[in-house]
N, CA and C of each residue as an Amber inpcrd file, in Angstrom:
protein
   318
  72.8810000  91.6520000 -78.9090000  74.3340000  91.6510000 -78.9860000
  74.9420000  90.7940000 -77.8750000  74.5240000  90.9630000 -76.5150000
  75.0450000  90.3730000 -76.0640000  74.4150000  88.3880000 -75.8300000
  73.7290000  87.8190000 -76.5710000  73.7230000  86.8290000 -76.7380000
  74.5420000  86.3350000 -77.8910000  74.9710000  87.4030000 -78.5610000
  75.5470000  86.6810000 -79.6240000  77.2210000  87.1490000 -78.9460000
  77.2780000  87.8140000 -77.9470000  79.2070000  87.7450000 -77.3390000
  78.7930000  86.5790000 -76.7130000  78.2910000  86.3040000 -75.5720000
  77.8620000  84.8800000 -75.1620000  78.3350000  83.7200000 -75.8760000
  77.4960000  83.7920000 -77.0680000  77.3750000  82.6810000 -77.9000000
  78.8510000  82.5260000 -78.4410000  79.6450000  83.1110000 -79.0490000
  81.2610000  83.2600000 -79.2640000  81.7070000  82.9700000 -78.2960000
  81.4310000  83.3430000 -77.6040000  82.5540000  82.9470000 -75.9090000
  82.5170000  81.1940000 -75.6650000  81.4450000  80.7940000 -75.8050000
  80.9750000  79.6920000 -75.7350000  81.7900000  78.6540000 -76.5820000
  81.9850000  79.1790000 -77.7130000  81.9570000  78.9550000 -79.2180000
  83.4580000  78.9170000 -79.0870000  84.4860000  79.3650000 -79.0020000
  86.0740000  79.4940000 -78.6060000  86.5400000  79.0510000 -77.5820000
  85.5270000  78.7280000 -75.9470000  85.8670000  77.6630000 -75.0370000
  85.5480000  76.5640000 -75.7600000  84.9750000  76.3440000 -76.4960000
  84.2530000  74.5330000 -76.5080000  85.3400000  73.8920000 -77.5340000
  85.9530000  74.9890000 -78.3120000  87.1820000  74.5640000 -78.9830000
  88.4850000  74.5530000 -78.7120000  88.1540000  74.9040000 -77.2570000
  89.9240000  75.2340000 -76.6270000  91.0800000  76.5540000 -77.3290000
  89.7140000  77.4650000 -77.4190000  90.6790000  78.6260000 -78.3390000
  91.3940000  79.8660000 -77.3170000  91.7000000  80.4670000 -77.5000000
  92.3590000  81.8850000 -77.2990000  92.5480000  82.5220000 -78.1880000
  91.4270000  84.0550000 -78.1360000  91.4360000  84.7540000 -79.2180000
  92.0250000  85.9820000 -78.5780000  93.1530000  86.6780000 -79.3470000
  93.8260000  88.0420000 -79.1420000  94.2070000  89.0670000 -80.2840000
  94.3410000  89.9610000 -79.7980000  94.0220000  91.0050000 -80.8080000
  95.6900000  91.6520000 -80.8880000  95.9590000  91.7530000 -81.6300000
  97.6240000  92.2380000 -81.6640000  97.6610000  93.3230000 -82.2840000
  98.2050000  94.3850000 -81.4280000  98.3940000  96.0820000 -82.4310000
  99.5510000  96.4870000 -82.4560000 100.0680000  96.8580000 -83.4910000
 101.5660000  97.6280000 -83.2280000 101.4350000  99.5260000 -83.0080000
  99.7660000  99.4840000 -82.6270000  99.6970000 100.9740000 -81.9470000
 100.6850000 101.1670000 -80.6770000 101.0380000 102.5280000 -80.3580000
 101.2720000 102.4630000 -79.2480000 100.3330000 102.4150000 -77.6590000
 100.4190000 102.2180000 -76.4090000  99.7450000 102.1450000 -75.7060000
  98.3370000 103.0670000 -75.6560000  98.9650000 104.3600000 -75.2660000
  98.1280000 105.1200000 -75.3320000  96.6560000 105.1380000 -76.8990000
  97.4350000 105.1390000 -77.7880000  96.7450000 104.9230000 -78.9670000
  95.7320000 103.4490000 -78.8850000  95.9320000 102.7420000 -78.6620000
  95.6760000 101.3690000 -78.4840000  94.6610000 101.3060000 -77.1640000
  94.9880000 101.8280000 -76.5240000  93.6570000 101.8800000 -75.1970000
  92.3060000 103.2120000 -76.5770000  92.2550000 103.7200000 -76.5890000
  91.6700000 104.9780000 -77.4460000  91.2440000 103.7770000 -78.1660000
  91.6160000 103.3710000 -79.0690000  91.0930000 102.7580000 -80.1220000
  90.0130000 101.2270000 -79.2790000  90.4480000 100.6370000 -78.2350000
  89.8280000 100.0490000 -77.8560000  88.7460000 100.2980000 -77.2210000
  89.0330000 101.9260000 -76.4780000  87.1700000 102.1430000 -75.7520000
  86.2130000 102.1990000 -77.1440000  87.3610000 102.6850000 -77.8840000
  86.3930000 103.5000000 -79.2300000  85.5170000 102.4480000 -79.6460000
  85.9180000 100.9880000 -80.0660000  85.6310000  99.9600000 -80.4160000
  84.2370000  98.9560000 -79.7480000  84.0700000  99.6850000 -78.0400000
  82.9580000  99.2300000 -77.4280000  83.9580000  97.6740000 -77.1230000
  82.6370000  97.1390000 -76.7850000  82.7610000  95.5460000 -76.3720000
  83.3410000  94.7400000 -77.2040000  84.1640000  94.1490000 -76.7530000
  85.2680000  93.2070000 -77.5890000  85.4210000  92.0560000 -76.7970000
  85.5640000  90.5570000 -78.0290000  85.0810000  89.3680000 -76.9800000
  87.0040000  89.0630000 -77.0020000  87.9820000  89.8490000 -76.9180000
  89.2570000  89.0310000 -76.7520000  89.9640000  90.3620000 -76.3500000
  91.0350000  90.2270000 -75.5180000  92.3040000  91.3610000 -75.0800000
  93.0210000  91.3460000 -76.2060000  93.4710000  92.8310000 -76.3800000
  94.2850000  93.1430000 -77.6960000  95.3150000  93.6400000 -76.7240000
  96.4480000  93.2550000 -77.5180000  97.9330000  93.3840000 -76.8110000
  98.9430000  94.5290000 -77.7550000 100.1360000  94.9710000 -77.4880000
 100.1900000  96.0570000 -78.1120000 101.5590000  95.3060000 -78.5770000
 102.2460000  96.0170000 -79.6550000 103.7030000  95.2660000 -80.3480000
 104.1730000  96.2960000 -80.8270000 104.1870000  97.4520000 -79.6330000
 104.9050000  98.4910000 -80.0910000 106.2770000  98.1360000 -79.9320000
 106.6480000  97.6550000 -78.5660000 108.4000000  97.6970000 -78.7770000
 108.7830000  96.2720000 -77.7600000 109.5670000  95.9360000 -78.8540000
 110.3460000  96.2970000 -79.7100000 109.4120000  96.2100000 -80.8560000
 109.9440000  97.6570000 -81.9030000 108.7430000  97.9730000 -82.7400000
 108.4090000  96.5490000 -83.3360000 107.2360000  96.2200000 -83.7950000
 106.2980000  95.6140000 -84.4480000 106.9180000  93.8350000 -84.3410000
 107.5600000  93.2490000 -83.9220000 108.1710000  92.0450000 -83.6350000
 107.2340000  91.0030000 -84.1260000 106.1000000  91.1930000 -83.3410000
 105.0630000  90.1410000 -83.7210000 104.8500000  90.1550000 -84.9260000
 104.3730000  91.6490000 -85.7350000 103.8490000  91.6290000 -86.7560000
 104.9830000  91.2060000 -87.6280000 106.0550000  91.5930000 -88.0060000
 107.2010000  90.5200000 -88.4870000 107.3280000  89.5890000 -88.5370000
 107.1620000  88.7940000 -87.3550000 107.3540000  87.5220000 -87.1400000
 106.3690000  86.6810000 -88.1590000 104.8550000  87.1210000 -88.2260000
 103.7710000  86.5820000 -88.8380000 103.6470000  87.0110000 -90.1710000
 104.7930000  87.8780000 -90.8230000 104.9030000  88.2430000 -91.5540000
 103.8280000  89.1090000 -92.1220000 102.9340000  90.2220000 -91.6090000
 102.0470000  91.2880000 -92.0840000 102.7040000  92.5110000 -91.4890000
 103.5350000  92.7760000 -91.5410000 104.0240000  94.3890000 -91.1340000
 104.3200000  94.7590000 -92.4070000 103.6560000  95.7210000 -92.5860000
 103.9580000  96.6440000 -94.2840000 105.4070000  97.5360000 -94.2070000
 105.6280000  97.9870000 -95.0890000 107.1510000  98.7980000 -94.9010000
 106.8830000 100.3070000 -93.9830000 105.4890000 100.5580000 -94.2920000
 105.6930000 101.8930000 -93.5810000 105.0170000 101.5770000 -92.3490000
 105.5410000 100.5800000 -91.5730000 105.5600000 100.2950000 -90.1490000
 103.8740000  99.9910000 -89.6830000 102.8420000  99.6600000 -90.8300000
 101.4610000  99.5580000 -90.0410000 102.0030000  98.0070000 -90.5950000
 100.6160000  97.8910000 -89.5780000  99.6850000  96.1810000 -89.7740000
  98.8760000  95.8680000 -90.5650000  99.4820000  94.8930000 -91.6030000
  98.4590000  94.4250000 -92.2950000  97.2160000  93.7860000 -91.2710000
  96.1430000  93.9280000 -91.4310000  94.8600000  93.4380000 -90.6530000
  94.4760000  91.6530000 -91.1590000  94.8350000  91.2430000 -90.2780000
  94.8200000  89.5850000 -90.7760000  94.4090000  88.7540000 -89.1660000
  94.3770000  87.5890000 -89.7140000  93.4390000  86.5230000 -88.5010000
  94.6370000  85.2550000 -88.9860000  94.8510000  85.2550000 -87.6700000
  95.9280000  84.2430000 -87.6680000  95.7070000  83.1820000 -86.4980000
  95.7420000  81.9270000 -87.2010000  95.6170000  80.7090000 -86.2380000
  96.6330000  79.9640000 -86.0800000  97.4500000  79.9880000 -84.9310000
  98.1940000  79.1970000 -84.3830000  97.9750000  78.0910000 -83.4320000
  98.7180000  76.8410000 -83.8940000  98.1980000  75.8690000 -82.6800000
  98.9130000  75.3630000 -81.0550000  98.5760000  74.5870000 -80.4690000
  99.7470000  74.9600000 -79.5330000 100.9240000  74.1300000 -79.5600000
 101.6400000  73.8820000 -80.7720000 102.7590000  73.7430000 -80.9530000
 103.1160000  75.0190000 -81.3150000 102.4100000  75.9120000 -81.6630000
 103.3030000  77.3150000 -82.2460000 103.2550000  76.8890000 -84.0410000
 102.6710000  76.0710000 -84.4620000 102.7650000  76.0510000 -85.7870000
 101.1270000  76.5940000 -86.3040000 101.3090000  77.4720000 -87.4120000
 100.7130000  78.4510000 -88.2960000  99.6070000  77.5650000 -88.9460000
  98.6320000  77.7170000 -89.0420000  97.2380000  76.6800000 -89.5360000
  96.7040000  77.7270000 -90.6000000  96.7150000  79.0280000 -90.0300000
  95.3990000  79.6790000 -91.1470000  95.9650000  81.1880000 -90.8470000
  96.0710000  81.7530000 -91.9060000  96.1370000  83.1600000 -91.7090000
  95.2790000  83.8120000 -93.1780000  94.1480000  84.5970000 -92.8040000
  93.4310000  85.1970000 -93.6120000  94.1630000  87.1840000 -93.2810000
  94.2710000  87.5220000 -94.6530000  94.5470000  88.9780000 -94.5070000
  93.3590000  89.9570000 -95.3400000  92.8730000  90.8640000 -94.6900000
  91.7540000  91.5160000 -95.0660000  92.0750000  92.8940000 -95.0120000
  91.3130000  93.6140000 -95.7700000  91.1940000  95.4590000 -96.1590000
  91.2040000  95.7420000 -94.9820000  92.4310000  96.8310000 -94.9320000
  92.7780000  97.3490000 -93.5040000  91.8640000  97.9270000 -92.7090000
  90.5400000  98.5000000 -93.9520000  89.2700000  99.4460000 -93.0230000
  88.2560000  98.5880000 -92.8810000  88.4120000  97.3360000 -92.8730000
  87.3890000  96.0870000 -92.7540000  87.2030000  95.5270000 -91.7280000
  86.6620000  95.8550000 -90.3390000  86.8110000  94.3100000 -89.2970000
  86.4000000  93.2480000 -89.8540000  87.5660000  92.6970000 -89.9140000
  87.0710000  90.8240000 -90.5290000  86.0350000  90.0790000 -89.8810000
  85.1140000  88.9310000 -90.3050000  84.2990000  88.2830000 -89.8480000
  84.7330000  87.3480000 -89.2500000  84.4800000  86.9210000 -88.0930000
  85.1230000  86.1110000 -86.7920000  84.5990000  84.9260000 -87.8010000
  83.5240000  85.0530000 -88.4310000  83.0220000  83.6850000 -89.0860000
  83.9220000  82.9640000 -89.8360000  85.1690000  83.3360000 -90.5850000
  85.9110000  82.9910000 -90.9130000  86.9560000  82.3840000 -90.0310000
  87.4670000  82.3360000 -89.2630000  88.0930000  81.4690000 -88.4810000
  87.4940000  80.7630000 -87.8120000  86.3980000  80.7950000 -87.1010000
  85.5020000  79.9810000 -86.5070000  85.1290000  78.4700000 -87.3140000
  85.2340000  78.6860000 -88.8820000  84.6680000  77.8290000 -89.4870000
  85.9120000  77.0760000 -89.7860000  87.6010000  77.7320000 -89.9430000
  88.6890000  77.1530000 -89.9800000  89.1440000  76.3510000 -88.5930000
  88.7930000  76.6230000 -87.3240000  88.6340000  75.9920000 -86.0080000
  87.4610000  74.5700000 -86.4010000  86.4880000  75.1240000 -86.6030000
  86.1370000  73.9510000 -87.3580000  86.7360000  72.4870000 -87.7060000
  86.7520000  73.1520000 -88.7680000  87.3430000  72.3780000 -90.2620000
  88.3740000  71.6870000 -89.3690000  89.5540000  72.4440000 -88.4820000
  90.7440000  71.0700000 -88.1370000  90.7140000  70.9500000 -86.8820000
  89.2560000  71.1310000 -86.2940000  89.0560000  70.1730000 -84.9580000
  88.3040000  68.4470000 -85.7380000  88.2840000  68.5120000 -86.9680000
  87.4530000  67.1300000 -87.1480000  88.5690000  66.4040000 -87.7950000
C-alpha cells in the first residue's frame, strides 16, 4: 500500500496537480469519517458553512442537502475540464482522473 500512496504522490507532483477532498459534512463528522477512512493521499476540506457553497457552485449538491460524490478537475484558470459523478457508496477510482490529467497534459 504504501508504494502504491508513493507512487500517486509522485504521479500528481509530476503533473502539477492538487488533489482535495470536499465534504459538506460538518467538522466534527468529517474528522470521524476521515480517521475512519485510514490513509488518504489528499486533505479533505469541509463546506459546511456557508452550507454546501462549493457543492453548488460545481453543481452536485442534491436537494436534500448531501453531495453528490464526483471528481472534479479544475485548471488553474478556475475553468472546469472533467467532472465524473459516481454511486454515492462507491469510492471512485483515482484511475479515472489520473488518465483525464493525462489525456490534457499532451
Amino acid at each position: 500500500m504504501q508504494k502504491f500512496v508513493l507512487w500517486m504522490l509522485i504521479f500528481f507532483e509530476a503533473h502539477d496537480t492538487i488533489l482535495l477532498g470536499v465534504s459538506v459534512d460538518n467538522i466534527p463528522t468529517l474528522f470521524a469519517w476521515t480517521h475512519e477512512m485510514g490513509t488518504l493521499l489528499f486533505d479533505v476540506l469541509s463546506d459546511f458553512w456557508p452550507h454546501s457553497q462549493v457543492a453548488k457552485t460545481y453543481g452536485v449538491l442534491r436537494s436534500n442537502g448531501t453531495a453528490e460524490r464526483a471528481l472534479i478537475l479544475v485548471d488553474k484558470q478556475g475553468l472546469i475540464r472533467f467532472i465524473h459523478v459516481s454511486d454515492i457508496n462507491i469510492r471512485p477510482d483515482l484511475g479515472i482522473i489520473m488518465k483525464t490529467i493525462e489525456s490534457l497534459a499532451k
